[in-house]
C-alpha positions as CSV (number, residue, x, y, z in Angstrom):
1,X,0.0,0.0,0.0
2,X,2.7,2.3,0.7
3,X,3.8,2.1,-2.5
4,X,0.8,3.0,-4.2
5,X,0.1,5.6,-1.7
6,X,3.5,6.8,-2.9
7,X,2.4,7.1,-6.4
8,X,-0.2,8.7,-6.1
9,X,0.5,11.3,-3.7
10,X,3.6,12.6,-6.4
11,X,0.6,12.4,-9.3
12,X,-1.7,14.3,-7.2
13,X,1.2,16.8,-6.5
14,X,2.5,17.1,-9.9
15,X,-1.1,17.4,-11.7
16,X,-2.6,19.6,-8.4
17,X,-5.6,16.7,-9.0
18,X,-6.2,18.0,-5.3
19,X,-7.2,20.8,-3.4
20,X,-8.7,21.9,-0.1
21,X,-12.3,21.5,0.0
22,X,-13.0,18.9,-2.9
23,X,-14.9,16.2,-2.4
24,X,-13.9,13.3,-5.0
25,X,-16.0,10.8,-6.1
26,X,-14.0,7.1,-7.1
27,X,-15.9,5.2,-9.9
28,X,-15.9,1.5,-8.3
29,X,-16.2,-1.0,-10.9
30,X,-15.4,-3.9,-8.5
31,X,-12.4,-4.6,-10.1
32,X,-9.1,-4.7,-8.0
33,X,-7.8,-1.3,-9.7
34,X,-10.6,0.9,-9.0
35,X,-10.9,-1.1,-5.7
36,X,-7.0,-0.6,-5.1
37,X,-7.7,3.0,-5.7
38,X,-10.7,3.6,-3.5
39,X,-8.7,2.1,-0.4
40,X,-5.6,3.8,-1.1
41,X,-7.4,7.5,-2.3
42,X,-9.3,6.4,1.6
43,X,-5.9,6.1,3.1
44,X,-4.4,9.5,1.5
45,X,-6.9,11.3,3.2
46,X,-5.5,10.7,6.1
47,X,-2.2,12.6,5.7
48,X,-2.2,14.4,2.3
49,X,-1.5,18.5,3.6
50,X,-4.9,19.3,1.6
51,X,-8.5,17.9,3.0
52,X,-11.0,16.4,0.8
53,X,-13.5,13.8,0.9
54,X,-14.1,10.1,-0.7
55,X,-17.3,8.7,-2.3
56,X,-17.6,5.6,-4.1
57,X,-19.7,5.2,-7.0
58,X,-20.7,1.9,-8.8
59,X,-22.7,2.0,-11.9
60,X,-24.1,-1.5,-11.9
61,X,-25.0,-2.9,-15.5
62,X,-27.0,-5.4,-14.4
63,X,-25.8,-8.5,-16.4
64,X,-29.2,-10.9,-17.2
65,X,-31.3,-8.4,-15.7
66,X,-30.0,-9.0,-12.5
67,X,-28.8,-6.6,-9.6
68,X,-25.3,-7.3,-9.3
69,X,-24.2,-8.5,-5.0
70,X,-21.8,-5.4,-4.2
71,X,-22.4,-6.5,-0.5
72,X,-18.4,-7.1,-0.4
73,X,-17.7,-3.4,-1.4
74,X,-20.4,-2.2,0.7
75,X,-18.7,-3.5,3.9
76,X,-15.3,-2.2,2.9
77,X,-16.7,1.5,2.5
78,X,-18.0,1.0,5.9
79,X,-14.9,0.1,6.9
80,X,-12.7,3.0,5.2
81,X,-15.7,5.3,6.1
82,X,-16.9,6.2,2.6
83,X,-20.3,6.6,1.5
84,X,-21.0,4.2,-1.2
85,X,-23.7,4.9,-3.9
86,X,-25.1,1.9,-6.2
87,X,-26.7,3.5,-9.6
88,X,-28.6,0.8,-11.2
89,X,-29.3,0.8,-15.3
90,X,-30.3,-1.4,-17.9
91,X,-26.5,-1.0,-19.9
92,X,-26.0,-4.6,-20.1
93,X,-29.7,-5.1,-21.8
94,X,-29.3,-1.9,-23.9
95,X,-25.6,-2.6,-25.0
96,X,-25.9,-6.7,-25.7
97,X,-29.6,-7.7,-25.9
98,X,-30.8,-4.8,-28.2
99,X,-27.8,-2.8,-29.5
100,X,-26.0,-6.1,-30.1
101,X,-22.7,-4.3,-30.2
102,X,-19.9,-6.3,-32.2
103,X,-17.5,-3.6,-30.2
104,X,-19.2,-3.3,-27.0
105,X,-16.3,-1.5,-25.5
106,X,-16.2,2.1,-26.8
107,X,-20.2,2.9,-26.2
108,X,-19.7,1.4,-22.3
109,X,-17.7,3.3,-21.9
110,X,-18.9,6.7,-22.6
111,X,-22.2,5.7,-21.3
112,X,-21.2,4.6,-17.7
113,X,-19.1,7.2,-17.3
114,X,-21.8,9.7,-18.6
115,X,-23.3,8.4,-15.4
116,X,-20.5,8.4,-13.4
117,X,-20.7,12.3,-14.0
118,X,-23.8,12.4,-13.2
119,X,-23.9,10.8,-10.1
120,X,-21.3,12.2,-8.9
121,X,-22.8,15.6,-9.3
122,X,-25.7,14.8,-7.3
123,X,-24.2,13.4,-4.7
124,X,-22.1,17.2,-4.2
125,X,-19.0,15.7,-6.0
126,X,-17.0,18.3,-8.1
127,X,-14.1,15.6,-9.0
128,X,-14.4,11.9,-10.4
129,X,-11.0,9.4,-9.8
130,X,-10.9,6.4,-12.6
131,X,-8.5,4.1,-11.4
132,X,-6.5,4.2,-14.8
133,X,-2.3,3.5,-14.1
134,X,0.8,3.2,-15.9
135,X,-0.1,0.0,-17.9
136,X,-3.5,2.1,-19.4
137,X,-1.7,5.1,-20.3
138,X,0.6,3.2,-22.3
139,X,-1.5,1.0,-23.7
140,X,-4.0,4.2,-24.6
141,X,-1.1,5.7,-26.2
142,X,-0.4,2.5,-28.2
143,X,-4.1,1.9,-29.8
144,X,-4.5,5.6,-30.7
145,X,-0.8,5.0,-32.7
146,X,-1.6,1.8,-34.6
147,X,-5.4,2.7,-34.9
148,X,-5.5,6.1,-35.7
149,X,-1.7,7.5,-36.3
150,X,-2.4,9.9,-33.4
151,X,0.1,10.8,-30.7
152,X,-2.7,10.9,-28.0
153,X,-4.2,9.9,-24.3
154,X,-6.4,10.5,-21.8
155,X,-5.3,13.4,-19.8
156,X,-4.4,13.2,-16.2
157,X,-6.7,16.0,-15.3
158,X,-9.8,16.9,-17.6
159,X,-12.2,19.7,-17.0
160,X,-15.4,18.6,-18.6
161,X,-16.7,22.4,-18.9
162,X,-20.7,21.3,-20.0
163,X,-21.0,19.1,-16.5
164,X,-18.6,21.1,-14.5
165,X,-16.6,18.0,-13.3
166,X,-12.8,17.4,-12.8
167,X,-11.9,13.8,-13.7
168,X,-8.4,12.7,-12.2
169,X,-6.2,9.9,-12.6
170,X,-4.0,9.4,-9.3
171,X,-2.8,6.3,-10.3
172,X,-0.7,7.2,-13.1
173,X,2.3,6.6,-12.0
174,X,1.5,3.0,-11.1
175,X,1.9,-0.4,-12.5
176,X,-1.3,-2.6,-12.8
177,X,0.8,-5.3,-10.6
178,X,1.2,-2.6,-8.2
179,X,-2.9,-2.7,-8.1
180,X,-3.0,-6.3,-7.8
181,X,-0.5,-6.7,-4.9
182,X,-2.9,-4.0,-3.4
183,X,-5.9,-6.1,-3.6
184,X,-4.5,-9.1,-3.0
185,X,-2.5,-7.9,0.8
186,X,-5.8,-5.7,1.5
187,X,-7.9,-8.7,0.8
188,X,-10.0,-6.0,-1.0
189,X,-13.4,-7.8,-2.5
190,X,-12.8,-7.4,-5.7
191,X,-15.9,-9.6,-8.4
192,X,-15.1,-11.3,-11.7
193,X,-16.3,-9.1,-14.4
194,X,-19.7,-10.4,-16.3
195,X,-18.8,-8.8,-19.0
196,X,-19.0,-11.1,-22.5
197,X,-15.8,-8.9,-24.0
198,X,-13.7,-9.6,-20.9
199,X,-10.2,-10.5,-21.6
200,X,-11.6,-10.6,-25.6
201,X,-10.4,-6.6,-26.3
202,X,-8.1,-5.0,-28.4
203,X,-6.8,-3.5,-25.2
204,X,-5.9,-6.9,-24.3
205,X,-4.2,-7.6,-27.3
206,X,-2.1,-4.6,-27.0
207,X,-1.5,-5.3,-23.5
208,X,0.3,-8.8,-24.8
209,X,2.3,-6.6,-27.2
210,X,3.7,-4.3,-24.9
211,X,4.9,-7.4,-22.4
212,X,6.0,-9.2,-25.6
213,X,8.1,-5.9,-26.2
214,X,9.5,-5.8,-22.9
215,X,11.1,-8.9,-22.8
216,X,13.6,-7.4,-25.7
217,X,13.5,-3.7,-25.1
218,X,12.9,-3.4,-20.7
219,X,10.5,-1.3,-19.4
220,X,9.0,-0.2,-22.4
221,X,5.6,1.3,-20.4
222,X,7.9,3.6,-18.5
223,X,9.2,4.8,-21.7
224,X,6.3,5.5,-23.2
225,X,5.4,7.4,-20.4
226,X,8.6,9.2,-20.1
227,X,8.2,10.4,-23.7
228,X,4.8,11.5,-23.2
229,X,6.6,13.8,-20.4
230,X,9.4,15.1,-22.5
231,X,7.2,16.1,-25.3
232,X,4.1,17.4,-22.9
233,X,1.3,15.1,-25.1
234,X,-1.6,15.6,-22.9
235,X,-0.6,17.5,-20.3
236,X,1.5,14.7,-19.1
């Protein structure tokens, strides 16, 4: 933990993701990174020089028209002394039964955290933490490359002027094995994804080309990341 906690308190420095006053909401999707951050972004407030609040969000989609058993993540908010909000939908029903998306991911995506935004806001939230890390911005970086030709990411900090919400990543800095080892000391309850496109992405096949690449050329994450700095792509 105190390596995370490490991470992310020189991202939230370097970015200013955090200032007196703000009260942060962390999108909770159950898995052990946004888990890992939600215990850790918990622990910071402890100690970090500026005060803020924590409140965990879940946007359940509601696989086979079911509510999902957060009852696990429940408990651990009680525990860090988090208020935790369940938003039900019908995203699973809208994106696989009627949409029938051949590439589900893109339109998720947008549409949870459309409601992530939304939530947030009306639970007095004026910044959202996505447990994105190293491994994700490198990985982002990649895809908008080979797909696109773009030199491009997702920012560390974003504005989103029409909703009037910060989004922050504090986790930048971290490898997704630093996440795991989080979860797995912390005993965090982390839930198997429903999803049908889990571990069936083209983030996944990228993610075996980058560790395919590292086995020749090292730490080729970190490098990607370290060039983002040098050339400032992003705000990075």
């Amino acid at each position: 933990m105190q390596k995370l906690l490490g991470y992310m308190r020189s991202a939230a420095q370097k970015y200013d993701m955090i200032e007196d006053g703000d009260k942060i909401a962390v999108g909770v999707s159950a898995g052990k990174d946004s888990l890992a951050l939600l215990a850790a972004l918990a622990r910071l407030r402890e100690f970090y020089p500026k005060k803020f609040e924590v409140v965990a969000i879940t946007v359940d989609m509601r696989f086979d028209n079911e509510d999902s058993d957060f009852s696990g993540i429940r408990e651990l908010c009680e525990r860090l002394g988090v208020e935790y909000v369940i938003k039900p939908t019908r995203l699973a029903e809208l994106i696989f039964d009627e949409r029938k998306e051949k590439n589900p991911c893109s339109l998720c995506s947008k549409m949870r955290r459309g409601i992530l935004d939304n939530t947030a806001l009306e639970y007095g939230c004026n910044k959202l933490a996505l447990g994105h890390h190293l491994d994700d911005v490198a990985e982002t970086f990649m895809m908008n490359l080979l797909n696109g030709g773009n030199l491009d990411c997702f920012m560390p900090v974003t504005y989103h002027s029409n909703k009037g919400i910060t989004v922050i990543r504090p986790m930048i800095f971290a490898r997704e094995s630093d996440c795991a080892r989080v979860a797995r000391k912390e005993n965090l309850p982390v839930l198997k994804s429903k999803c049908p496109a889990d571990s069936n992405t083209e983030r996944e096949e990228i993610k075996k080309f980058l560790s395919s690449l590292e086995k020749k050329y090292g730490n080729v994450r970190y490098k990607i990341l370290g060039a983002m700095q040098r050339k400032e792509i992003n705000g990075y």
